[in-house]
C-alpha positions as CSV (number, residue, x, y, z in Angstrom):
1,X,147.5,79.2,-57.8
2,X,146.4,81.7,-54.4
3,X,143.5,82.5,-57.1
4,X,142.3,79.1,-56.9
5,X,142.7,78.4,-53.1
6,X,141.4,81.4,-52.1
7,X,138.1,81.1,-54.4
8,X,138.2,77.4,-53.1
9,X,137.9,78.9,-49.4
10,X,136.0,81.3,-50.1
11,X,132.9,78.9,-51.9
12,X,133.9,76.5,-48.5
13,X,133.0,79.6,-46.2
14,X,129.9,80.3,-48.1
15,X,128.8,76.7,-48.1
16,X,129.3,76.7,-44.5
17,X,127.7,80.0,-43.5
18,X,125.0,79.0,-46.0
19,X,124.7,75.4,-44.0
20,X,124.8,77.7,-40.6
21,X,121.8,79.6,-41.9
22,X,119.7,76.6,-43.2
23,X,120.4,74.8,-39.4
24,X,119.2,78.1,-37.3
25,X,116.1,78.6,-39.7
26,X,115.4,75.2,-39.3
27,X,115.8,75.2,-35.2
28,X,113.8,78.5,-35.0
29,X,111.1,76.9,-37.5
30,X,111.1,73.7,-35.1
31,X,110.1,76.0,-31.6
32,X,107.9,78.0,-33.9
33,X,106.1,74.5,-34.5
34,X,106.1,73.0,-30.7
35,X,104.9,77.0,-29.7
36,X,101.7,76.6,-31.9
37,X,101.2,73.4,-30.9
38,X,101.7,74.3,-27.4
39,X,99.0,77.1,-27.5
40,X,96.3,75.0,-29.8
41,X,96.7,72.2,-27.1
42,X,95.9,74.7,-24.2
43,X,93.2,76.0,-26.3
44,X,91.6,72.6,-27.0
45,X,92.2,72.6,-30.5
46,X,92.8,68.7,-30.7
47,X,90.8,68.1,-27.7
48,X,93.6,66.8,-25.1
49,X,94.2,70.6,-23.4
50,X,92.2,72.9,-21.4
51,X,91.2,72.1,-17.7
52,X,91.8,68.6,-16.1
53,X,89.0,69.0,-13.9
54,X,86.7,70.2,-16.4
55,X,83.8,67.5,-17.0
56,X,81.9,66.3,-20.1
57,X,79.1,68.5,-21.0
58,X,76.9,65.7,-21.7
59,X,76.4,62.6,-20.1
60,X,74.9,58.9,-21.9
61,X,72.1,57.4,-19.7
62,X,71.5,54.3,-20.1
63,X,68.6,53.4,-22.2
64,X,65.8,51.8,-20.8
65,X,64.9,48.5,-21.9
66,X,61.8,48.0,-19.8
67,X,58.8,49.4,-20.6
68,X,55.9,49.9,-18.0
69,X,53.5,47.4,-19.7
70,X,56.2,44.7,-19.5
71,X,56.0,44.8,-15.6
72,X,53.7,42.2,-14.1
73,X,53.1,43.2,-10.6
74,X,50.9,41.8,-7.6
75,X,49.3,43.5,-5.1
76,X,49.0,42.8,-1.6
77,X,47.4,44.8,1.2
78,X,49.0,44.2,4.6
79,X,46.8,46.7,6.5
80,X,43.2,47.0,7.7
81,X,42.2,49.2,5.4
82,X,39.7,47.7,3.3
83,X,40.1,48.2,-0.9
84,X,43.6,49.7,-0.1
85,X,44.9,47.2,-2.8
86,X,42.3,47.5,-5.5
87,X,43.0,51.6,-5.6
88,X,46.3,50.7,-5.3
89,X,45.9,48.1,-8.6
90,X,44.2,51.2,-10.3
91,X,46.4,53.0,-9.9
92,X,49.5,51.5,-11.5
93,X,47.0,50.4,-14.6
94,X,45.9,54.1,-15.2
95,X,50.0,54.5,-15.2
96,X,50.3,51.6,-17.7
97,X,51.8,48.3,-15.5
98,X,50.0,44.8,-15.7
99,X,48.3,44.4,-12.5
100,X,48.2,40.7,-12.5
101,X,46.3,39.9,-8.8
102,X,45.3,41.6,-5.9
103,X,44.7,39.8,-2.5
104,X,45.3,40.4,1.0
105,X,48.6,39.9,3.0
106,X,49.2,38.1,6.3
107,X,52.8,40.4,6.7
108,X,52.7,43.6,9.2
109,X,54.5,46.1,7.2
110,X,54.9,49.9,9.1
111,X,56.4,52.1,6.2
112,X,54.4,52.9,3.3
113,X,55.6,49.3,1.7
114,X,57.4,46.9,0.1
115,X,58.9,45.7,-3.6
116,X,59.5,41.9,-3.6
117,X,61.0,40.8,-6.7
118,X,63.5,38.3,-8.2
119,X,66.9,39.1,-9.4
120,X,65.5,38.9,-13.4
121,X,63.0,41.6,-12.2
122,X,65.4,44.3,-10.4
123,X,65.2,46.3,-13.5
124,X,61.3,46.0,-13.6
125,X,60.8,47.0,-9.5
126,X,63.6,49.9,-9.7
127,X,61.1,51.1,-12.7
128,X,57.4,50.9,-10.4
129,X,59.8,52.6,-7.2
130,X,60.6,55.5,-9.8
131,X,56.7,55.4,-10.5
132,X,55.4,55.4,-6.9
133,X,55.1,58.8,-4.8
134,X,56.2,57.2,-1.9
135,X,60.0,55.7,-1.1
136,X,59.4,52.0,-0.5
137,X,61.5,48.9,0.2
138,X,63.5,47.2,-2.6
139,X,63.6,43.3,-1.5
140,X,65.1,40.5,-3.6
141,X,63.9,36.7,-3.1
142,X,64.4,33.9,-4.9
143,X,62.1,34.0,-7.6
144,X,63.0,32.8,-10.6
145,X,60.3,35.2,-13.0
146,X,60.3,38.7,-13.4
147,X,57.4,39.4,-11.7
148,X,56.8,41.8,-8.9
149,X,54.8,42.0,-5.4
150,X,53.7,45.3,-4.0
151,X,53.3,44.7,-0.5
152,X,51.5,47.9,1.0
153,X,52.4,48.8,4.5
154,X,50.6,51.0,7.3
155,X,51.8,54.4,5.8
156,X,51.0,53.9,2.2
157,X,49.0,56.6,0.9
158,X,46.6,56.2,-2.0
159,X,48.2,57.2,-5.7
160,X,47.3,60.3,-7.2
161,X,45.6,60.5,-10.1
162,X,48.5,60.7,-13.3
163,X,49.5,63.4,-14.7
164,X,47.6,64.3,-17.5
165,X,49.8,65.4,-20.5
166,X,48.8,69.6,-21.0
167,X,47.3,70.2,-24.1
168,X,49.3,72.3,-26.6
169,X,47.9,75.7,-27.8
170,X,47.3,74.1,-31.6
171,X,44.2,72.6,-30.7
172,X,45.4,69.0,-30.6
């Protein structure tokens, strides 16, 4: 009978060595696991790691919805000058906006001049500010269009001529 109980302990001992073996390879596979992980996360592998600071490479703009033909703007010449609105009107044609009249105005402006517009036709003056080589005024009234009022002031300056796209070396 010792031959039985000590073949009995003896498969017991192996089972449990055996079972000690499987738990430590198991445990040492598991820190194995969260050390890879660790490293591809500081790496950026999966895109959550790497600097916190760090900022997108690209950015979305907005896309514009406006074109310049769709802007419908008066001009208005509150200065002496005579025919400073009609260059003025020209101008923003030969840069593709729908001049729509052009007259004089009784206001006494001393910067180079004023954007009037409506709140449906913010998006329309920020686009003819962006267009103009001067800084002038953005002001809102309570027009209920989209269209636009250029009112030039004592320092306007006359456009420039557009830019003329170069030609390319293809003879086109």
């Amino acid at each position: 009978m010792g031959y039985v109980r000590t073949a009995g302990m003896s498969t017991a001992a192996r089972r449990a060595r055996r079972r000690a073996a499987m738990v430590m390879a198991a445990l040492l596979g598991v820190l194995v696991l969260a050390l890879v992980l660790a490293m591809a996360s500081m790496q950026g592998w999966f895109g959550m790691g790497g600097d916190a600071d760090e900022a997108p490479a690209t950015v979305a703009a907005p896309t514009p919805t406006l074109e310049t033909e769709d802007v419908v703007v008066n001009v208005f010449n509150s200065t002496g000058v005579v025919g400073l609105a009609g260059r003025a009107s020209e101008g923003l044609q030969a840069r593709g906006f729908t001049v729509d009249g052009v007259d004089n105005s009784g206001a006494d402006l001393e910067g180079p001049g004023q954007i009037i517009h409506g709140p449906s036709g913010l998006e329309g003056a920020q686009l003819l500010a962006e267009a103009l080589p001067q800084e002038v005024e953005l002001v809102q009234d309570e027009r209920e269009d989209a269209t636009l009022d250029l009112v030039l002031g004592d320092a306007w300056e006359d456009l420039p001529a557009p830019e003329e796209p170069e030609p390319t070396g293809d003879g086109r």
